[in-house]
N, C-alpha and C positions, 0 to 999 in steps of 0.2 A: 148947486142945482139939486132937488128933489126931488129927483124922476121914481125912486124907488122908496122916498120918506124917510131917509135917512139924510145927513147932512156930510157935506165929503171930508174927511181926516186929512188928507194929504201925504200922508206917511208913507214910507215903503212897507212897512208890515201894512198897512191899510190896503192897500195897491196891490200887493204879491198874492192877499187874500181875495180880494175880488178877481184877479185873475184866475185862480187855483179853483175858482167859483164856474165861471166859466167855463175853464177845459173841464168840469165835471159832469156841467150841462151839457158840453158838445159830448160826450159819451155817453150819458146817457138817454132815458127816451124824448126829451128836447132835442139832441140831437139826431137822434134817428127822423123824427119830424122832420127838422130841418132839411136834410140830407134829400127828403121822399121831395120837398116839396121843391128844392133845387133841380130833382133827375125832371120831373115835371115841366118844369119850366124848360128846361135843354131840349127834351121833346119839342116843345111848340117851337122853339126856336126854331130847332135844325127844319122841323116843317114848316117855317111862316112861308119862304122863298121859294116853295115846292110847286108845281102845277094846283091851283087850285087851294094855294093856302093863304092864313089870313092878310100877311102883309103882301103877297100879289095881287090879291082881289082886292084891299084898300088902295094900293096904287094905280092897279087899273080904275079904279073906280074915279080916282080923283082928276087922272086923266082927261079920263073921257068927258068930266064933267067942266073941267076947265082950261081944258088946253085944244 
């Protein structure tokens, strides 16, 4: 696969480095991104099921529409 235009090694040093790639992203500001857009999401969550939030108002809606 050539998601990144590279072709895969299969190696464990190939693998240990793409890894060590990763945790470097997730500390730095890739991952502070990541992290903001995660807390974001938890927000709408914890409010979809809220008076007046999205996923109440799409159930009512579908409700009322079909049943």
């Amino acid at each position: 696969m050539l998601r990144n235009g590279r072709a895969p090694k299969g190696t464990r040093e190939a693998v240990g480095e793409e890894f060590r790639q990763i945790i470097d992203a997730c500390r730095g500001q890739q991952g502070e991104e990541l992290r903001e857009n995660v807390k974001e999401l938890q927000r709408k969550f914890e409010n979809a099921w809220e008076d007046g939030g999205e996923a109440k108002r799409e159930l009512n809606a579908f409700l009322e529409r079909y049943v």
